[in-house]
N, C-alpha and C positions, 0 to 999 in steps of 0.2 A: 736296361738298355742305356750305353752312355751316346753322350753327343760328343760329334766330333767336329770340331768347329775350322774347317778346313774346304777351297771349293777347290783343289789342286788333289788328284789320287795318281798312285801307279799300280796297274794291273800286272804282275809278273806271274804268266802262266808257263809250266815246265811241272819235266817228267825225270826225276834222280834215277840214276844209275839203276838196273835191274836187279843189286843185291843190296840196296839202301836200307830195309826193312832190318834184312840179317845183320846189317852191322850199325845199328841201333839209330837208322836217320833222325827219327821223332825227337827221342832225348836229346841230341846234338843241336836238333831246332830247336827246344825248352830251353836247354843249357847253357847254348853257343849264339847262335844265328837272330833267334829274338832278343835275347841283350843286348847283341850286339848293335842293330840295326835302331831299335829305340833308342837308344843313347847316342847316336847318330846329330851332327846339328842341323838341323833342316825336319829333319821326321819325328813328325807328331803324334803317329801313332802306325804302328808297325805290327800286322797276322797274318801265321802262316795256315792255311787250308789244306786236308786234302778235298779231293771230289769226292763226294758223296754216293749222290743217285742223277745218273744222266735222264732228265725229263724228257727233254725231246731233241731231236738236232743231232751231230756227231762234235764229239773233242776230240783233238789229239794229243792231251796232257793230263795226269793224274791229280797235280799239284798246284797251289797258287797261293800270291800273296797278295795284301792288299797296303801299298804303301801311301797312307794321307802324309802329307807335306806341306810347312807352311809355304806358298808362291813367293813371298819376298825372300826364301833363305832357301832356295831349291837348286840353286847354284853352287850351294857349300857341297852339297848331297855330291852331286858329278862330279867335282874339281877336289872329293877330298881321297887324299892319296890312299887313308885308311879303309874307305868305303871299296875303292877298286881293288887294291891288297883281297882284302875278304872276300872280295864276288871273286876274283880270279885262285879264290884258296876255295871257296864252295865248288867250283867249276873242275878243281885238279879231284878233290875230292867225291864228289857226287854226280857232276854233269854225266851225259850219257858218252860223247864221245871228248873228252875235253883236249885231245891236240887239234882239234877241227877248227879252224882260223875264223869258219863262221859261226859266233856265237848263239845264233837263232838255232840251231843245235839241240843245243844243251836249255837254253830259253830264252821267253821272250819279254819283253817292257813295252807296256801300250800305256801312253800317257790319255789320264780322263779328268774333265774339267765338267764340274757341277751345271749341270741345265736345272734342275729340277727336284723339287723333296726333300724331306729333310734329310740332312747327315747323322746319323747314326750309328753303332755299331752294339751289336749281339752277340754272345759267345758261343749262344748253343747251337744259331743254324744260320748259314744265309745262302740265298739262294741267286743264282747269277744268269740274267738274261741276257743275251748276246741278241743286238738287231730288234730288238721287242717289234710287236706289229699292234699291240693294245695300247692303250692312254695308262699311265704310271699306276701301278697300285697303291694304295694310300698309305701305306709303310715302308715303303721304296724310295729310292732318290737314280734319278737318270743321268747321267755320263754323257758328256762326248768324246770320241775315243779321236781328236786330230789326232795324233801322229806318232808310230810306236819308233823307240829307242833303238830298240833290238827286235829283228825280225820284222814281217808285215803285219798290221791289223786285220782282223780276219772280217771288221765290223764296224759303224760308226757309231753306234749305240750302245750301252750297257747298262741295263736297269740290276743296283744291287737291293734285294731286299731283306732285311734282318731280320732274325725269327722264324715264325713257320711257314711254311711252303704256302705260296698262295695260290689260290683257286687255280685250274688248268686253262683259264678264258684266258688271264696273265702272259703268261708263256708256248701256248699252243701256236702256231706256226712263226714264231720266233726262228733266226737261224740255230740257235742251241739253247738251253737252260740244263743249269744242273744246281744241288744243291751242295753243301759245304760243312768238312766236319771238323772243327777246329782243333790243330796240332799247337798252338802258340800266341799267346797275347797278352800286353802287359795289367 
């Protein structure tokens, strides 16, 4: 498990194109999109997800990222010409409908600020609580989700937890839980 020393995340949840698999999305995110975005200045640490196993609750997206960001250089992230180039080159290439002027579409960005637990991050699993109704698992860290970028928030909470699925007390009338299989991380 590393730490990730960061109390600023972006949650970008979205669903690529219906033939992304056939024309090789995953390597593209290995290859392209994860370098890309790590090398990024502002982003600290940059993985791309798919869903896993829906626990409880309903999604409407396959896919997700977890973008940590240092707070003082989160500015460079938005304002850099490079970072919008490549979201608008993911978007020609992979979005679902990508001439659709509303980008919550193709996906969304919900910005989450550390309440709680440690920061961490796992490679092999993590599991994501939308609205929790439980007190934090002890290997979890809790989110506030003030105010998404792109599209609405669906949630003002989001417990992620790294590693194995925790007990169903966790996540049982939660608004959604699922867990996560990781496509990309540096």
């Amino acid at each position: 498990m590393v730490h990730v020393p960061t109390e600023l995340m972006f949650f970008l949840p979205y669903t690529p194109r219906a033939d992304a698999d056939s024309r090789g999305y995953d390597d593209w995110i290995r290859e392209i999109d994860n370098p890309f975005f790590n090398s990024a200045p502002g982003i600290s640490h940059y993985s791309n997800w798919k869903v896993g196993e829906v626990l409880s609750g309903a999604i409407d997206f396959t896919h997700f990222d977890f973008m940590f960001v240092d707070p003082a250089r989160v500015a460079l992230i938005w304002s850099n010409e490079s970072v919008a180039a490549f979201a608008s080159g993911w978007n020609e290439q992979w979005g679902r409908d990508p001439q659709n002027p509303d980008l919550s579409v193709n996906y969304h960005i919900y910005q989450l600020e550390h309440e709680d637990g440690a920061i961490t991050f796992d490679k092999n699993q993590v599991t994501v609580i939308m609205q929790p109704v439980e007190s934090l698992a002890a290997t979890g860290s809790r989110w506030d989700v003030p105010k998404a970028l792109v599209g609405e928030s669906p949630c003002t909470l989001i417990d992620v937890i790294f590693g194995p699925v925790p007990p169903a007390k966790f996540w049982t009338g939660a608004q959604a839980a699922f867990t996560g299989e990781l496509i990309a991380a540096p």
